[in-house]
N, C-alpha and C positions, 0 to 999 in steps of 0.2 A: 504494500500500500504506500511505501516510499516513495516510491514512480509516481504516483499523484501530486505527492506534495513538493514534489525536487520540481516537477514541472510548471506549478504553480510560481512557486519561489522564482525562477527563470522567466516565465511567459505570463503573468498574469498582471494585471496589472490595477490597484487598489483606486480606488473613484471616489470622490465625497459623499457620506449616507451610506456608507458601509453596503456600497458595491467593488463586488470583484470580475474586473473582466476578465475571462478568459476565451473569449472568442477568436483568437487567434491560433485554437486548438482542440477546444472542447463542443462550442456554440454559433460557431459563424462559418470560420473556418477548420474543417476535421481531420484531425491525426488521426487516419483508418489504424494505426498501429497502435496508439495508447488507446483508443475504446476499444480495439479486442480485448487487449493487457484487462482493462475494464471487465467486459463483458468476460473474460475468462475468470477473475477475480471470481467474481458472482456465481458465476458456474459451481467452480470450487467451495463456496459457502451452501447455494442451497440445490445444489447436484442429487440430495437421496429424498427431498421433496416433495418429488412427484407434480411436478410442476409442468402446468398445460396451457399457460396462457402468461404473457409476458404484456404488463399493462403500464401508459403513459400518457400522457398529456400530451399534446405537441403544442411545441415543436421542438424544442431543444433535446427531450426525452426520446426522441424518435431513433436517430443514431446509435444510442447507448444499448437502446434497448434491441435493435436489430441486432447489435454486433452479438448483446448479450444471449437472445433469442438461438442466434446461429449455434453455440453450444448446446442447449438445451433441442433443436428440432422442434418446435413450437410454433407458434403461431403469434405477432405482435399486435395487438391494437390498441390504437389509441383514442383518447377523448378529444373530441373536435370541440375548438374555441368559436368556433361560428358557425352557423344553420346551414349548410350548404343545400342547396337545390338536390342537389347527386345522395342526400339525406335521407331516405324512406321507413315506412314501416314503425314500431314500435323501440321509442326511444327511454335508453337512463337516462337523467339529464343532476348533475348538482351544480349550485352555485360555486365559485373559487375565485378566489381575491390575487391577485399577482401582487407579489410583493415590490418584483422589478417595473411594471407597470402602474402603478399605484390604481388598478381599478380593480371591477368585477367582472367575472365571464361567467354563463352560462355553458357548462361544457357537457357535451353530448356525447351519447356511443350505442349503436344499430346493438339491441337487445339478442340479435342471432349471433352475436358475434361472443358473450358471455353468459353463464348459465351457471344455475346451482350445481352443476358438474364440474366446475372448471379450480382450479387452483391455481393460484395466482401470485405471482412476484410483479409488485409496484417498481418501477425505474423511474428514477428521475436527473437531472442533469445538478440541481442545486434543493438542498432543503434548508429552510430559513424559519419563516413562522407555521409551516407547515400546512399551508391553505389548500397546496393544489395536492398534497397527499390525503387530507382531509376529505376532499371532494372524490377522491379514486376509493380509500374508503367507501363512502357514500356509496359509490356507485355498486362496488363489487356487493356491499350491504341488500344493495336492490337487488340484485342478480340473485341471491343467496350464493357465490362463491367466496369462496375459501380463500382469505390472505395468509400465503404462504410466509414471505418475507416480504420487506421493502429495501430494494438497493438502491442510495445517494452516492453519486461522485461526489459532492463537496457539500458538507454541509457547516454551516454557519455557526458553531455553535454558542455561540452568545448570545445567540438568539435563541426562543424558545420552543420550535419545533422536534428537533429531535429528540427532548426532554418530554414533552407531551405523546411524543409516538412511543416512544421506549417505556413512560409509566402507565397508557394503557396496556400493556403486554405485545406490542408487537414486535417482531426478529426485524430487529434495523440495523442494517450494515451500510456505513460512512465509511468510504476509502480513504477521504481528505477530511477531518474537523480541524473549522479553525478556530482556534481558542482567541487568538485576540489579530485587528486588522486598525490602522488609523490611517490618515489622509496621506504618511508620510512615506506608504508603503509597504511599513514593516508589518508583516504577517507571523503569528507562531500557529504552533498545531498543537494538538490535545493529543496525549499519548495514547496510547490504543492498546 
């Protein structure tokens, strides 16, 4: 999980409001090499499972979760942040706040696509105050499937999201937590 953080320390770069870009790696632009590293991570964490569905939000999550998917032979889907026309049939649908966009979405996902059969690893690209794991939550809630685990590249932890997923009892694995970040760049990580 060093690989995360060294990369971070190198490529990311610290924003005012305690944002981290790393889009030059993770979110914009993709190292197909460090989200296998990723995606195989995860693999090796929740590999005996039994995991049938690899779930995300898009769009940042989407990457992560193929590379991750491709280990497991699964199937990915994700919740759509907009209603598209190409939309049909019987929809989950929960509210999710972005943290990085300061609003609200409506995030949707085609009911045939998740079912009370399915087990489930949540992907996500950043966990922060944990709105849009909240919402996949939710959703798989509807479905009545089964949350396996939830895998973060980076999460925030100063924030209070992966402290509220970890004390409802969910298997949360953070490759990157950063314990502290300020304007001046300097980042540390939470030992692990």
């Amino acid at each position: 999980m060093k690989f995360l953080e060294e990369r971070i320390l190198k490529d990311g770069q610290v924003r005012p409001g305690e944002i981290l870009k790393v889009d030059s790696f993770l979110n914009h632009q993709l190292d197909v090499d460090l989200l296998n590293e990723i995606g195989k991570t995860f693999y090796e964490k929740y590999k005996d499972c039994g995991i049938t569905r690899i779930l995300t939000v898009e769009a940042s999550g989407i990457a992560i979760a193929c590379l991750t998917a491709n280990y497991f032979h699964v199937p990915v889907v994700f919740a759509k942040k907009a209603k598209s026309k190409n939309l049909d049939g019987d929809l989950y649908s929960s509210v999710v706040h972005s943290y990085t966009y300061g609003k609200d979405y409506t995030v949707t996902l085609s009911k045939k696509f998740l079912t009370k059969d399915d087990k489930v690893l949540l992907i996500d690209d950043f966990l922060a105050v944990g709105k849009a794991m909240l919402g996949l939550l939710d959703i798989c809630a509807q479905a009545g499937a089964q949350v396996a685990g939830i895998g973060i590249a980076i999460e925030k932890g100063f924030q209070p999201g992966g402290k509220t997923l970890r004390e409802a009892g969910y298997d949360l694995t953070s490759l990157a937590i950063i314990k502290t970040m300020d304007d001046e760049g300097n980042i540390t990580f939470r030992e692990q």
